[in-house]
Structure formats: C-alpha cells, structure tokens
DSSP file (Angstrom, degrees, kcal/mol; ACC not computed):
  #  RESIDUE AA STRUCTURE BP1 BP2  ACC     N-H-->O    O-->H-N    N-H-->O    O-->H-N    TCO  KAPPA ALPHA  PHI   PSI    X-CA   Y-CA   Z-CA
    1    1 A X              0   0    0      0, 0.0     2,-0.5     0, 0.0     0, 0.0   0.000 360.0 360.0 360.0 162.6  259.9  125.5   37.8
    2    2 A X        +     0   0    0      1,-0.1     0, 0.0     2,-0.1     0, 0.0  -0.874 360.0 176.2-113.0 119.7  256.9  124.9   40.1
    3    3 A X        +     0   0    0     -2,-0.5     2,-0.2     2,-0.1    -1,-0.1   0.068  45.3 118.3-116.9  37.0  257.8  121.4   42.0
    4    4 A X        -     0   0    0     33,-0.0     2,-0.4    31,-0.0    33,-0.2  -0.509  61.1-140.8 -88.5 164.9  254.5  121.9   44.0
    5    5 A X  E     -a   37   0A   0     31,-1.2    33,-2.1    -2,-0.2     2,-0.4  -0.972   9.5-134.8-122.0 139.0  251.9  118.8   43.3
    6    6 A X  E     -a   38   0A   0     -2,-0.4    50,-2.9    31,-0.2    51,-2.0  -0.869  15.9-164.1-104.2 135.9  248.2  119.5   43.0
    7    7 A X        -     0   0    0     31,-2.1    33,-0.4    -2,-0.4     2,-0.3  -0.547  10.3-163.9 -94.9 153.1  245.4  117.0   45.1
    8    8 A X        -     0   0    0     -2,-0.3    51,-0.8    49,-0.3    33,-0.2  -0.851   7.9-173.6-126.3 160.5  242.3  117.6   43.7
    9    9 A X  E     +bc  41  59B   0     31,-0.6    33,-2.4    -2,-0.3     2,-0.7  -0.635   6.5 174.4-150.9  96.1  239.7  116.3   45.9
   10   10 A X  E     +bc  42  60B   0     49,-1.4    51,-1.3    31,-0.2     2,-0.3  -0.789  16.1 160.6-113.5 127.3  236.1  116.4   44.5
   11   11 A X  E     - c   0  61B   0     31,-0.8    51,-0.2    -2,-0.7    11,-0.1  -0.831  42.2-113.1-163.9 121.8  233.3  114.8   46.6
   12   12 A X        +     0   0    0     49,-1.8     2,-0.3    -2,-0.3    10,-0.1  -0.102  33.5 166.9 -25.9 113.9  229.5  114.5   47.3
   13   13 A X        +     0   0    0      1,-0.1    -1,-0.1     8,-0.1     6,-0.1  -0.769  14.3 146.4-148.1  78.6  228.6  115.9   50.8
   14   14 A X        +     0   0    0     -2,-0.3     2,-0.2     4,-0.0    -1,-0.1   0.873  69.7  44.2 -77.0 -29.1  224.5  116.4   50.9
   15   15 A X  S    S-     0   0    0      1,-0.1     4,-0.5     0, 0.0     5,-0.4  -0.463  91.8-117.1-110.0 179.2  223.9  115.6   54.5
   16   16 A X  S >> S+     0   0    0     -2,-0.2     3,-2.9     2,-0.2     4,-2.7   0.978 122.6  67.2 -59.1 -57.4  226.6  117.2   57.9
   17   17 A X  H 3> S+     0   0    0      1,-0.3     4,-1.0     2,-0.2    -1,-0.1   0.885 107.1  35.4 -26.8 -84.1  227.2  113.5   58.3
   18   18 A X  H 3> S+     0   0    0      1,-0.2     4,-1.0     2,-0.2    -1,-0.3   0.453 117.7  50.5 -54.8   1.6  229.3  113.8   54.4
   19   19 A X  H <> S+     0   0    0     -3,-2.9     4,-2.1    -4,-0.5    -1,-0.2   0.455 101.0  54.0-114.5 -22.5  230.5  116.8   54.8
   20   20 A X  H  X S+     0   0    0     -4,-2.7     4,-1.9    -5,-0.4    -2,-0.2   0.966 114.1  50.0 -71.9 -32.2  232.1  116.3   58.0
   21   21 A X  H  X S+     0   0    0     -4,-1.0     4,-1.8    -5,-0.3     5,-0.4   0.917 112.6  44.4 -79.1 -59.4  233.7  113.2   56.0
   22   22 A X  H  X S+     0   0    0     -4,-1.0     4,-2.7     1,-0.2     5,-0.4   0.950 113.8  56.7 -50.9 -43.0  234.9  115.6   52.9
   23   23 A X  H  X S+     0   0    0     -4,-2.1     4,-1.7     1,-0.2    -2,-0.2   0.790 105.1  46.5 -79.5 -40.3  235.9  117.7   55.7
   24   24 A X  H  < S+     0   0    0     -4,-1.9     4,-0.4    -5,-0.2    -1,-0.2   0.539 110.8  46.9 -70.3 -27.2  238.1  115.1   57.2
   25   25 A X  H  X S+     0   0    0     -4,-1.8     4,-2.8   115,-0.2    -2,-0.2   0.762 112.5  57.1 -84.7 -31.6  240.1  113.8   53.8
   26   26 A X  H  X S+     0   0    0     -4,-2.7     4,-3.2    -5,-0.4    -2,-0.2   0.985 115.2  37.2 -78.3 -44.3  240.6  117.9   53.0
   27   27 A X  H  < S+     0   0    0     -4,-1.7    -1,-0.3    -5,-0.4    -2,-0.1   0.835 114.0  51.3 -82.6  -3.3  242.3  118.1   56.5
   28   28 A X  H >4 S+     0   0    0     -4,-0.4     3,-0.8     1,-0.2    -1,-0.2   0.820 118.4  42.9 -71.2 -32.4  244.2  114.8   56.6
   29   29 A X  H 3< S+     0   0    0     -4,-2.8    -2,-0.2     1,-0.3     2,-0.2   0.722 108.3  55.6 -97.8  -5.4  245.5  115.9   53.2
   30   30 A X  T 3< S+     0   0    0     -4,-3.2     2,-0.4    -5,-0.1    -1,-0.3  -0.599  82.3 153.4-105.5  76.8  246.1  119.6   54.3
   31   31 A X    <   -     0   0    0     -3,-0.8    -3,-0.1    -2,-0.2    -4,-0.0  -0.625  53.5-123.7 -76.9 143.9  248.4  118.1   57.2
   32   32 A X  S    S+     0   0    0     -2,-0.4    -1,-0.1     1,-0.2    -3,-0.0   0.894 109.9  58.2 -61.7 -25.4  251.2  120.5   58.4
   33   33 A X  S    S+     0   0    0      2,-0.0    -1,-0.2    -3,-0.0    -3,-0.0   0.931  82.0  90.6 -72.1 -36.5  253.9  118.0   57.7
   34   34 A X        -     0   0    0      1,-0.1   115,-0.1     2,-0.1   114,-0.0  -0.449  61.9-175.4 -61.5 139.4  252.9  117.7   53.7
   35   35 A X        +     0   0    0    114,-0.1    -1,-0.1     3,-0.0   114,-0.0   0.818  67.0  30.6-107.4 -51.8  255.4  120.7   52.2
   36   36 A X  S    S+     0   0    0    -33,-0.1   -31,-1.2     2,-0.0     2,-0.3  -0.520  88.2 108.0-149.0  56.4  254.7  121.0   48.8
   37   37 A X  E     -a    5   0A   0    -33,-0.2     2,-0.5    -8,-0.0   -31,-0.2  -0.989  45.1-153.5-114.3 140.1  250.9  120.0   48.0
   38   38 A X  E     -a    6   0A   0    -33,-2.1   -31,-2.1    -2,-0.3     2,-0.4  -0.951  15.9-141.8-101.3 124.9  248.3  122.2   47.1
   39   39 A X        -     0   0    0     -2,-0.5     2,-0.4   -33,-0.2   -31,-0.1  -0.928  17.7-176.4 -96.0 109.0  245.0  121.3   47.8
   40   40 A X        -     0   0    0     -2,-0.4   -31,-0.6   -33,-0.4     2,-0.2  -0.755   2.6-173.2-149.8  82.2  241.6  121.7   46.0
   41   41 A X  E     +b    9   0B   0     -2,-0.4     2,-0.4   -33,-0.2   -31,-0.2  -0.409  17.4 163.3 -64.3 103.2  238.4  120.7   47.4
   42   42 A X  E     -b   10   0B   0    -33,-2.4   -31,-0.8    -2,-0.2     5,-0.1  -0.977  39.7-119.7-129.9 144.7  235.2  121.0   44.8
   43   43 A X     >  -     0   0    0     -2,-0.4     4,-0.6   -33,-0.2     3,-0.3  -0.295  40.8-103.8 -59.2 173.4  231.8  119.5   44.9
   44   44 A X  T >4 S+     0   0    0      2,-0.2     3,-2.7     1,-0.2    29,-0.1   0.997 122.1  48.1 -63.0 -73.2  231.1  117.0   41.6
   45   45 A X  T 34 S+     0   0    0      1,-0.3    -1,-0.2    -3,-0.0    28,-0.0   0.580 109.7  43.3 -42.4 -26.1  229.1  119.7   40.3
   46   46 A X  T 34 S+     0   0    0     -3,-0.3    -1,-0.3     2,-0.0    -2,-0.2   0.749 103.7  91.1 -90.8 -23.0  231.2  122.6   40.7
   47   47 A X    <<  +     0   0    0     -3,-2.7     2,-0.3    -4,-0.6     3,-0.0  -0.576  52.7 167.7-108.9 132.5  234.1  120.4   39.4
   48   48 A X    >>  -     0   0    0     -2,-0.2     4,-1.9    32,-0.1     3,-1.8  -0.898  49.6 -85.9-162.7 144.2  235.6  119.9   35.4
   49   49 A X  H 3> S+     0   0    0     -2,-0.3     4,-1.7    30,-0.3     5,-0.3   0.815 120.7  64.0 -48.4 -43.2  237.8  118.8   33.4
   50   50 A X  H 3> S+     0   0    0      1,-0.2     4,-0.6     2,-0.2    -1,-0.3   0.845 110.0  44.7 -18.4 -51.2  239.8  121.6   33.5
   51   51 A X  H <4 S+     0   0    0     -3,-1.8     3,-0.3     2,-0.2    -1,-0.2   0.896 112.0  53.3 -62.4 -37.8  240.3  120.7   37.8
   52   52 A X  H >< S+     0   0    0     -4,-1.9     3,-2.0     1,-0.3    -2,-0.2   0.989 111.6  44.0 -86.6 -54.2  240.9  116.9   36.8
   53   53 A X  H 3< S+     0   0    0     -4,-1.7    -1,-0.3     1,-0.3    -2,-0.2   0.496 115.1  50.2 -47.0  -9.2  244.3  118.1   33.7
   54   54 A X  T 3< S+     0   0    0     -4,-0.6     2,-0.4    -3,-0.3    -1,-0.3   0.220  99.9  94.5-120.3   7.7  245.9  120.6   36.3
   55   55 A X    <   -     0   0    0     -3,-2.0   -48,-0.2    -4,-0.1     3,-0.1  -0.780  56.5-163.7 -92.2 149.9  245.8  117.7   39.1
   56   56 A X  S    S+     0   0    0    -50,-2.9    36,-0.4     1,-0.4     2,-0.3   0.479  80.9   1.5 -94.4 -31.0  248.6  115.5   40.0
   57   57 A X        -     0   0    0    -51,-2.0    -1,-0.4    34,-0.1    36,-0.3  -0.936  68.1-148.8-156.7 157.0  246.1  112.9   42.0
   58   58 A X  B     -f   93   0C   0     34,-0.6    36,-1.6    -2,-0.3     2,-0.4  -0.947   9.1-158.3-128.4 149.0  242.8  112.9   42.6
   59   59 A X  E     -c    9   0B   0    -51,-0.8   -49,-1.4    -2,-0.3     2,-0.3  -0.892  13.6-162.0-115.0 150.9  240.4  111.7   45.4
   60   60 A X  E     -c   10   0B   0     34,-0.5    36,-2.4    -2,-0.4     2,-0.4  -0.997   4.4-166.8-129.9 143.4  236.9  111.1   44.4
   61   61 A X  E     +cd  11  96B   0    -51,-1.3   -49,-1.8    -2,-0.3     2,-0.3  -0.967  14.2 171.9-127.9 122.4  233.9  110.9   47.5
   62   62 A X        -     0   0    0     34,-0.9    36,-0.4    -2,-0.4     2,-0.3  -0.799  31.4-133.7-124.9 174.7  230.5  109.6   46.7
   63   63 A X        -     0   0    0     -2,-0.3     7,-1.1    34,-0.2     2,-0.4  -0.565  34.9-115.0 -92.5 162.9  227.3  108.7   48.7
   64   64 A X  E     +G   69   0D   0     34,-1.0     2,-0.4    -2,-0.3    36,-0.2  -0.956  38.0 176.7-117.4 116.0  225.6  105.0   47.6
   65   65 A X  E >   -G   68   0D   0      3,-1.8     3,-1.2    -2,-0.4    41,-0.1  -0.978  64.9 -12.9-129.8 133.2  222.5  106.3   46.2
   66   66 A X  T 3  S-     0   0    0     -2,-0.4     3,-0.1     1,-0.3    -1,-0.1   0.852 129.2 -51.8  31.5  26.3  220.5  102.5   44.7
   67   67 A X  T 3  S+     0   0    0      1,-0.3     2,-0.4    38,-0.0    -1,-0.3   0.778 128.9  99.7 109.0  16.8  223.0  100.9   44.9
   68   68 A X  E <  S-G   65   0D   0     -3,-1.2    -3,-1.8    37,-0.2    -1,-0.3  -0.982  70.1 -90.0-160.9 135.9  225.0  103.8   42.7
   69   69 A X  E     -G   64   0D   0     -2,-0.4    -5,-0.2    -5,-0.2     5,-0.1  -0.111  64.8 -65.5 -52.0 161.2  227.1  106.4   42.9
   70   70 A X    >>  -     0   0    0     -7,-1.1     4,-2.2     1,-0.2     3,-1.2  -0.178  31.8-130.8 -40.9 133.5  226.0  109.8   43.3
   71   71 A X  H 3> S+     0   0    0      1,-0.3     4,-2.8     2,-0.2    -1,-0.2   0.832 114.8  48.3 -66.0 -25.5  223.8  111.6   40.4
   72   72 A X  H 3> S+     0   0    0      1,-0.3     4,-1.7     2,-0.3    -1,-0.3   0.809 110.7  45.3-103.6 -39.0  226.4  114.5   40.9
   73   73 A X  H <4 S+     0   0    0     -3,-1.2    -1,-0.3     2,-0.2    -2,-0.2   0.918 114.7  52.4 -74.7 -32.0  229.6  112.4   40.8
   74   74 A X  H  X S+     0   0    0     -4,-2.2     4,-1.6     1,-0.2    -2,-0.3   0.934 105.0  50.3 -59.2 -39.9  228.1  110.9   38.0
   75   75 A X  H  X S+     0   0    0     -4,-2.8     4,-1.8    -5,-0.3     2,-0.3   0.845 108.5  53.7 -58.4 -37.5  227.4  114.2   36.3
   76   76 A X  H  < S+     0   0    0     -4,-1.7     2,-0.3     1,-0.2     3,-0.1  -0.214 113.9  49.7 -86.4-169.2  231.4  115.3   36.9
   77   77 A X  H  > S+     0   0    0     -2,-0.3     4,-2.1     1,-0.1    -2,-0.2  -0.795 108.7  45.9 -44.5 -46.5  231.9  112.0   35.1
   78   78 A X  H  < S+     0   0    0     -4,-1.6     4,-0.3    -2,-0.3    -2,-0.2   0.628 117.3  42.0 -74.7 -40.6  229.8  112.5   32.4
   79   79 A X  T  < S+     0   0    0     -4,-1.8   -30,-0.3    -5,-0.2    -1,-0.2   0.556 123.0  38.5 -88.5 -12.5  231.0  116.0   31.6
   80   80 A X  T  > S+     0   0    0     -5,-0.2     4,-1.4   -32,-0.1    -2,-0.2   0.615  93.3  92.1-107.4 -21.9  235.2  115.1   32.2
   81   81 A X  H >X S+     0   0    0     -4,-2.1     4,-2.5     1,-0.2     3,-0.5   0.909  94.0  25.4 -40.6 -79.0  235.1  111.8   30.7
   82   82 A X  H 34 S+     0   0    0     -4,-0.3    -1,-0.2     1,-0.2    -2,-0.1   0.580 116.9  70.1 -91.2  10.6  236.0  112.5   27.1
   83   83 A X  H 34 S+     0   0    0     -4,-0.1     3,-0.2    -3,-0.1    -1,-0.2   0.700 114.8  19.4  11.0 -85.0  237.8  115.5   28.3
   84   84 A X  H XX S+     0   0    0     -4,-1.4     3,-4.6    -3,-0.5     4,-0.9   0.777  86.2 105.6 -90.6 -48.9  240.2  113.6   29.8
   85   85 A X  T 3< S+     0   0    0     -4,-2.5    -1,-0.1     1,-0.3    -3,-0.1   0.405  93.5  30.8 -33.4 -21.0  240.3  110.3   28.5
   86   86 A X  T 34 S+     0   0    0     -2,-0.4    -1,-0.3    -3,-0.2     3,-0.1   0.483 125.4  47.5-106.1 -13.5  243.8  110.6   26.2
   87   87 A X  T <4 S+     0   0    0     -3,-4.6    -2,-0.2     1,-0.2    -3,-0.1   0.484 108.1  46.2-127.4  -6.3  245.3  113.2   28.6
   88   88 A X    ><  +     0   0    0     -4,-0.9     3,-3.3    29,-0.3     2,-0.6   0.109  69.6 148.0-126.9  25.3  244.9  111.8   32.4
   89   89 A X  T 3   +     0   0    0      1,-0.3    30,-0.3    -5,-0.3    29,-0.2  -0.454  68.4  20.3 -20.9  81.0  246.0  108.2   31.8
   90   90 A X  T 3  S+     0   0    0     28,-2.2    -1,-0.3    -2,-0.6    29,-0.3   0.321  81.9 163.5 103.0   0.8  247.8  106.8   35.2
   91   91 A X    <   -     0   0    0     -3,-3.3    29,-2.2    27,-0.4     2,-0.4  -0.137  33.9-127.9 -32.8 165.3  246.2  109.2   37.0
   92   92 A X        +     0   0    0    -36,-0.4   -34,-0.6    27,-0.1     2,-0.2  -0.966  45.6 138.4-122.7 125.4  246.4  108.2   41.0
   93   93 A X  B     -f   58   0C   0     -2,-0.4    29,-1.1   -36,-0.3    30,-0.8  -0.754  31.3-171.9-129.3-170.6  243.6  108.3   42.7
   94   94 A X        -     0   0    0    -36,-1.6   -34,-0.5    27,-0.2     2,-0.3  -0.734  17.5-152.0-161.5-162.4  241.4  106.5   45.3
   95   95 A X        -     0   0    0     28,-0.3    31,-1.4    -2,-0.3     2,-0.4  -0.983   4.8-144.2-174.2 160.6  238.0  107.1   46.4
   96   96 A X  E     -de  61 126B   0    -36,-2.4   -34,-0.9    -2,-0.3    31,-0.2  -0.800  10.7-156.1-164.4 130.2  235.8  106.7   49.3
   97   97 A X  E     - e   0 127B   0     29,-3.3    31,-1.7    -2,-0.4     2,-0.3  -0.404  15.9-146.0-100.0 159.6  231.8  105.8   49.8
   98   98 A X  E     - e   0 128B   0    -36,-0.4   -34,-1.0    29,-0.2     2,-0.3  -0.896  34.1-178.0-126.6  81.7  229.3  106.5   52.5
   99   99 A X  E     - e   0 129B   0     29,-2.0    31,-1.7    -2,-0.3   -34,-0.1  -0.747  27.0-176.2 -11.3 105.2  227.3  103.4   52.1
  100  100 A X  S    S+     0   0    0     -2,-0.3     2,-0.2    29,-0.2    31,-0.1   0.134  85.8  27.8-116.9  25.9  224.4  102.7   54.2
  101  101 A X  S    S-     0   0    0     29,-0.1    -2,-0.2    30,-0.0    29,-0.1  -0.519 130.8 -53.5-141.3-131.9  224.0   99.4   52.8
  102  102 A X        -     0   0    0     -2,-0.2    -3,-0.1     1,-0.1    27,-0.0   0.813  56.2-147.2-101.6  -7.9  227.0   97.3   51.4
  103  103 A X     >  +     0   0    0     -5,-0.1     4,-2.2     4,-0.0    -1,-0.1   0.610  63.7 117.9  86.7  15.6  228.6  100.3   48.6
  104  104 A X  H  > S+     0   0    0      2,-0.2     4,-1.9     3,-0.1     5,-0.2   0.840  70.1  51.2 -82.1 -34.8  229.8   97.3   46.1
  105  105 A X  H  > S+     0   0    0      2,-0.2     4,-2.1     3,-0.2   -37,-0.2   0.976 116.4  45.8 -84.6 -79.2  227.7   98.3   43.2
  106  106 A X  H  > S+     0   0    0      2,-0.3     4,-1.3     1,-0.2     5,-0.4   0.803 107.7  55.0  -4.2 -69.0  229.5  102.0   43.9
  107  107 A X  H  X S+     0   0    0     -4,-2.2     4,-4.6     1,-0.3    -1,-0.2   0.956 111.0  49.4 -36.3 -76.2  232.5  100.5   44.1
  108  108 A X  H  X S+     0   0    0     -4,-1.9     4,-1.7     2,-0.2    -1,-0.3   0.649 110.3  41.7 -29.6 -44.8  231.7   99.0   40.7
  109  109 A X  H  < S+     0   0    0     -4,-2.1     4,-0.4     2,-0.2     3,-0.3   0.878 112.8  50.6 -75.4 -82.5  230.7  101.6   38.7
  110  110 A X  H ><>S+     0   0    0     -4,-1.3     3,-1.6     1,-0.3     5,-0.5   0.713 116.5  54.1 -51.9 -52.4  233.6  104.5   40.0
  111  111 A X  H 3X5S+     0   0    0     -4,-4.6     4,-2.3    -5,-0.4    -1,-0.3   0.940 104.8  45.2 -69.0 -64.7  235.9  101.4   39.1
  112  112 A X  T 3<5S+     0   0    0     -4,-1.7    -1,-0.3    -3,-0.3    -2,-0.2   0.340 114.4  52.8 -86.8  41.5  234.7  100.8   35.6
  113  113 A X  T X45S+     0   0    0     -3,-1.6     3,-5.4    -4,-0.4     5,-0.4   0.759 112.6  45.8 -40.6 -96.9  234.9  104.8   34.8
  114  114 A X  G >4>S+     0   0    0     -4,-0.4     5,-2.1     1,-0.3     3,-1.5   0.544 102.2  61.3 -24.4 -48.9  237.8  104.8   35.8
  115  115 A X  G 3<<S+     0   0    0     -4,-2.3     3,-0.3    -5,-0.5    -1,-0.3   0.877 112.0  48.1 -46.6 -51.8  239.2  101.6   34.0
  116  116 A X  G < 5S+     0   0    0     -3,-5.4    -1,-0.2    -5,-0.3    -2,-0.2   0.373 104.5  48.8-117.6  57.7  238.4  103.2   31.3
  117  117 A X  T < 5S-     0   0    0     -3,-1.5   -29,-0.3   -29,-0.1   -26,-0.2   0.252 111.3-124.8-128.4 -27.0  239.8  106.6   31.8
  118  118 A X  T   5 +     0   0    0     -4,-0.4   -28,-2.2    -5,-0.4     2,-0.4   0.969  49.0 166.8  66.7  45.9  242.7  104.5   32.7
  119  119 A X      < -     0   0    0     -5,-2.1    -1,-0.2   -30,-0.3     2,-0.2  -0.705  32.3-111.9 -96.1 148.1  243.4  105.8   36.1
  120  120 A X        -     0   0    0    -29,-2.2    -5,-0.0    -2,-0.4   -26,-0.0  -0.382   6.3-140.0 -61.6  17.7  245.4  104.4   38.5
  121  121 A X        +     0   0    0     -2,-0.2   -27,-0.2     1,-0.2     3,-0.0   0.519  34.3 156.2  49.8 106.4  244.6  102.8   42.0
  122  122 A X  S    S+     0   0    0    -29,-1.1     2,-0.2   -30,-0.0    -1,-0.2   0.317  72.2  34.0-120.7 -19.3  247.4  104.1   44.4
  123  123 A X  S    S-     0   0    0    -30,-0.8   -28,-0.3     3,-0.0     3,-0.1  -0.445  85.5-117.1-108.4  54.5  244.9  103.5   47.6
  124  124 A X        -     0   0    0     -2,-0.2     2,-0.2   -30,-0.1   -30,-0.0   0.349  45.2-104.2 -55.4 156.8  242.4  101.0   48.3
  125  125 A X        -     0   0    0      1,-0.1     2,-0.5   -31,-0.1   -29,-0.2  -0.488  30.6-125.4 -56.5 122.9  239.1  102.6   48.6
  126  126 A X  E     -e   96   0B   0    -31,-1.4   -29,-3.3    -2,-0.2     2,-0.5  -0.511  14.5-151.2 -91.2 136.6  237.5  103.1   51.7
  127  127 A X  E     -e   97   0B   0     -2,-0.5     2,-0.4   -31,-0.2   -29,-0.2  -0.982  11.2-171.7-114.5 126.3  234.2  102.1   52.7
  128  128 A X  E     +e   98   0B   0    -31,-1.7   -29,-2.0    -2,-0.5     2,-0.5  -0.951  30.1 168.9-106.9 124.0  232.3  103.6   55.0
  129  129 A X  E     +e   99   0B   0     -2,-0.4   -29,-0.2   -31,-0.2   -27,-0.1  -0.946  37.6   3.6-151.8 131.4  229.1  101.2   55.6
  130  130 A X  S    S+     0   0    0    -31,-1.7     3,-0.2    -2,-0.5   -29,-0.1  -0.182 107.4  13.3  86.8 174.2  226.2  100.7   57.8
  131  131 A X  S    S-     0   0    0    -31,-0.1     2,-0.1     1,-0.1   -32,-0.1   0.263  88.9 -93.5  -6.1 141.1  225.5  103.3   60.7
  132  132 A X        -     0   0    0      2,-0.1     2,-0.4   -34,-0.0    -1,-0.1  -0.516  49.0-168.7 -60.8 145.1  227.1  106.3   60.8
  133  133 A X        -     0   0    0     -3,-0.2     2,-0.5    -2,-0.1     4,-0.5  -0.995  34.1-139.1-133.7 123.0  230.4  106.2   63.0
  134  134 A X  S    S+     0   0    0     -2,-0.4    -2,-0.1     1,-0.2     0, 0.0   0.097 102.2  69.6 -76.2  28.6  232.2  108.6   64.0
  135  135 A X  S >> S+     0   0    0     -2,-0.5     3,-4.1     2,-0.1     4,-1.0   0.839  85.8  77.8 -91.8 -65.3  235.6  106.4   63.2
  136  136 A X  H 3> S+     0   0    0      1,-0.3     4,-1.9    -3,-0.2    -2,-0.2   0.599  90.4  55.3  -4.3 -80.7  234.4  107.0   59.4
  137  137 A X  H 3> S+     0   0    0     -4,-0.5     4,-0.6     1,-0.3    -1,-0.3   0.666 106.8  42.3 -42.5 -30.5  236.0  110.4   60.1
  138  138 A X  H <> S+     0   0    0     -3,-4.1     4,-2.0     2,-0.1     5,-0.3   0.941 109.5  60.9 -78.4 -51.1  239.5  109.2   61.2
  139  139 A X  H  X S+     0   0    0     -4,-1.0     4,-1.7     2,-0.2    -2,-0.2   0.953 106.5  43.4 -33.0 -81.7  239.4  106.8   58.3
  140  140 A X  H >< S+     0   0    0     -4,-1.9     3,-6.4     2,-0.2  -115,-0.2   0.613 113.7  56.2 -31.1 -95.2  239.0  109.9   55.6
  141  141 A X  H 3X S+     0   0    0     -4,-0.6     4,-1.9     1,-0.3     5,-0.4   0.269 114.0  38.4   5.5 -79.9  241.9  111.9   57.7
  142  142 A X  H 3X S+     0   0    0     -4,-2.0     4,-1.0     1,-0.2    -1,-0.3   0.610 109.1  59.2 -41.1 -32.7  243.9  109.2   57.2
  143  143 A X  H <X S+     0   0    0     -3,-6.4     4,-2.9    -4,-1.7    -1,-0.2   0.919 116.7  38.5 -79.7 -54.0  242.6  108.6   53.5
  144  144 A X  H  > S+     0   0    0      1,-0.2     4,-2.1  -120,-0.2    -2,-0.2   0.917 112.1  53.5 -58.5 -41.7  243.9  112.4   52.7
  145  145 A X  H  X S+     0   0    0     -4,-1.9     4,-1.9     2,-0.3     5,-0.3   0.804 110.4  45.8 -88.4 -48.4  246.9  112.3   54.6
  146  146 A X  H  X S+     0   0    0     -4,-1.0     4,-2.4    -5,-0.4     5,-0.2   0.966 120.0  47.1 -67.7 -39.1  248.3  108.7   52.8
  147  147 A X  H  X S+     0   0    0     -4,-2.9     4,-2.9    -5,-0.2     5,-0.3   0.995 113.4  41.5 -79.0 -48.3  247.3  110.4   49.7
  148  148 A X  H  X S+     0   0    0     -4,-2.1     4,-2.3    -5,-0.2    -1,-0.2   0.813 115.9  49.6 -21.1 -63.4  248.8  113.8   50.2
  149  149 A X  H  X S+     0   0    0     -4,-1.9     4,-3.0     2,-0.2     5,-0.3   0.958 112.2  42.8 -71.2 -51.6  252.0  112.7   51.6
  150  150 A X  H  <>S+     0   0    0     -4,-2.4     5,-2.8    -5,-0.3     6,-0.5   0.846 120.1  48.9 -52.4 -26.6  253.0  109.9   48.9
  151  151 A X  H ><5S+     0   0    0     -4,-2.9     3,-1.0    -5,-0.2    -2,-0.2   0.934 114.1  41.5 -67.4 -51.0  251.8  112.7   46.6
  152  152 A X  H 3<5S+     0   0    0     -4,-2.3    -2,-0.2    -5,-0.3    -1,-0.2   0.911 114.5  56.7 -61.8 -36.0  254.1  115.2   48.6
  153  153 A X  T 3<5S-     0   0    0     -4,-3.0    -1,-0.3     1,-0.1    -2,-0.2   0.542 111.2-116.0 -62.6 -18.3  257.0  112.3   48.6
  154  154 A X  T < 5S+     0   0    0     -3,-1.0    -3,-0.2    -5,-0.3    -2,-0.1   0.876  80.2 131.3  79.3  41.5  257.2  111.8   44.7
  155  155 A X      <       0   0    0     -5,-2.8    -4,-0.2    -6,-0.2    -5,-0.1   0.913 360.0 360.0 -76.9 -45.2  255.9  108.3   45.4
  156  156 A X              0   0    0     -6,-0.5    -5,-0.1   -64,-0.1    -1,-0.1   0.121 360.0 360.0-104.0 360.0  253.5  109.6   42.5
C-alpha cells in the first residue's frame, strides 16, 4: 500500500514577480525534511479534475485581477467544479493572492467555490498586498512547507 500523500499545488504565475512566488510554496513544500509527499505543481490551465481526485491537499495561487481571482484559476474552477463536487469533500487546502490592492474580493470568491465544493481550510490564506516584497517569498516557503509537513505528519 502506497502511504505517500499527494500536494497538488496549482497556481497563476504571469509575471517573474508570481512565479518566483509559485516557485517558493513548491520549494517550501519540497523541503528535504518532508518524507513521504509527492509534489505536483500545474498552472490553472494545465490543471483538472483528474489532478484535484488523486490529491490528498491542495494549495491554490491566484493574482487579484478587478478585484477577482484570476480568469485561469477561474477556468480550473469552472472545468473541476462538478467534477469534484461529491468526491473531494474535506479536502485541505489553503491558498495564497498577489494583491496589488487589498485581495478581499479574491479572498471572497476562492472562498465561496470552495464552500461549496466543501473544502476544508487547514491554513489561513496568505495575502500578499501592496508592493512587491521580497518577504512575500519567505511567506509562500513557509506557506508550502506548513502545508507539506502536516500533510507529511498525517495531521490531514
């Protein structure tokens, strides 16, 4: 029996700025100390229901585009939704925005998807808001790395 746990981590990265941020949850969460996670980094677009039923937690990463998540996270919503909807109940997951204003309307929508997908909360969300900062990037680490390990821990 396979007692590995699968991360999924699918998240918007248009500009260096986001990708350096995607770049930063994938290595928090491929830490050497986590033992038995597997890790699987997809853009929205590239990304399916198929990815979200073979995961064990999931991270989701958007830009705040008007006030909204991304068209492309929306689109991996829109195509996994009723997918999923009987069969990933309790997922745990968390999420984290690139904001250049205040990312509450984001926040808001990826929370009521999720609500009714019936996913789980195991993290609060990070917001990254206002200027770019190169902290942002420790923040993700850190964002991968909590999720990864509780995942790796059976917390989940």
């Amino acid at each position: 029996m396979d007692t590995r746990k699968k991360l999924l981590i699918v998240a918007h990265a248009p500009s260096p700025n986001t990708l350096k941020l995607r770049e930063a949850v994938e290595r928090g969460a491929n830490n050497s100390d986590i033992e038995a996670v597997d890790v699987t980094v997809l853009a929205p677009l590239e990304a399916g229901p198929d990815d979200v039923l073979a995961c064990d937690a999931i991270i989701l990463g958007t830009t705040e585009n008007l006030g909204y998540m991304s068209g492309a996270l929306k689109d991996f919503f829109d195509r996994s939704y009723y997918h999923c909807l009987e069969k990933t109940q309790g997922l745990p997951f968390t999420f984290y925005i690139r904001a250049g204003h205040d990312g509450t309307g984001t926040r808001r929508a990826i929370e009521s998807i999720t609500t009714g997908l019936r996913w789980r909360t195991v993290q609060e969300p990070l917001m990254c808001r206002g200027e770019y900062q190169d902290e942002f990037e420790t923040q993700c680490e850190e964002l991968g790395l909590c999720m990864a390990a509780s995942l790796d821990a059976g917390l989940f």
